[in-house]
Structures are given as C-alpha cells and as structure tokens.
C-alpha positions in Angstrom: -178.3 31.0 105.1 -177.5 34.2 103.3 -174.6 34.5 101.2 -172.5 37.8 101.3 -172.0 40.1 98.5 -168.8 41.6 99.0 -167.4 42.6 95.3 -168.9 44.7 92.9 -169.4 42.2 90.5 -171.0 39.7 92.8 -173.6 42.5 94.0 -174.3 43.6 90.1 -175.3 40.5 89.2 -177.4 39.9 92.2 -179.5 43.5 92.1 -179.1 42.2 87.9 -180.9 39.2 88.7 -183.7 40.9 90.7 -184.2 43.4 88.0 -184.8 41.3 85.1 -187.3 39.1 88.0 -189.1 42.3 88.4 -189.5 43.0 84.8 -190.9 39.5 84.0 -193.3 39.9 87.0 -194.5 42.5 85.6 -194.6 41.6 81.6 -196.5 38.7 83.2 -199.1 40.7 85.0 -199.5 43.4 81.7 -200.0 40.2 79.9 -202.8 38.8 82.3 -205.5 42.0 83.1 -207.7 43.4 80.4 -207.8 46.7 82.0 -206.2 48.8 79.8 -205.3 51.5 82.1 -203.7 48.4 84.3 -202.1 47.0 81.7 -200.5 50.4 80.6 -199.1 51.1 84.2 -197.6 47.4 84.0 -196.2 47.9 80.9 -194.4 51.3 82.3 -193.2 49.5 84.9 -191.9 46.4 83.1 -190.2 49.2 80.8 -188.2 50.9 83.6 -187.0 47.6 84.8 -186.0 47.0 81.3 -183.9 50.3 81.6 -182.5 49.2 84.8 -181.5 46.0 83.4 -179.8 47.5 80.6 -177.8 50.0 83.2 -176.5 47.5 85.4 -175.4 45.3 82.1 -173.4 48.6 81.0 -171.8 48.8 84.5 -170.9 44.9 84.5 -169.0 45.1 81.1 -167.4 48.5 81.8 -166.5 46.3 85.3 -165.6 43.6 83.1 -163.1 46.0 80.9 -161.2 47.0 83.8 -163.0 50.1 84.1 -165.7 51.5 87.2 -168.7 50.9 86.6 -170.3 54.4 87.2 -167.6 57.4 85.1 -165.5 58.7 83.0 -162.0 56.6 83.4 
C-alpha cells in the first residue's frame, strides 16, 4: 500500500528523504572503490545530492515560514 502525497510539505520531505538516501548511497560507494577516477565521479555525485538536499531544506523552511517554497514573496 502506497501512501499519497498530497501537500507540499508531505512531498518535500518525501523527495528530502530520497535525496539524502541517494547521497549516503553514494558517500558509501566513494568510500568503498580504490579507483580513483570512480571514487571522484562518486564523490561528484554524492556532492549534487548534497546540493539537492540543502534546496529542498530551503524550500521546507520558506514553506514552514508561511512563504512558497520556490520565489520572491
């Protein structure tokens, strides 16, 4: 059974939650190979997650605030 994400902050903290899985997946992997090139490419990748983590945070407190999470008001 699936649950429904109907408000905005019940589907930022879901894609939140999947972000910050995707960034440990791949901190774990970076951590694992001793392929440098590998292990750079992970490390890229764990750092945009990272970035995508701290975005949806922003939009969550702005949310949180009383504010839209993507603008100016």
């Amino acid at each position: 059974m699936s649950t429904r994400l109907t408000t905005p902050d019940q589907i930022l903290n879901a894609a939140l939650a999947k972000e910050m899985q995707a960034r440990d997946f791949y901190d774990g992997l970076a951590r694992q190979t001793s392929v440098e090139f590998v292990r750079e490419l992970l490390e890229e990748l764990r750092d945009e997650e990272a970035r995508h983590v701290r975005m949806i945070q922003n939009m969550l407190g702005r949310l949180g605030a009383g504010k839209p999470p993507i603008g100016r008001a």
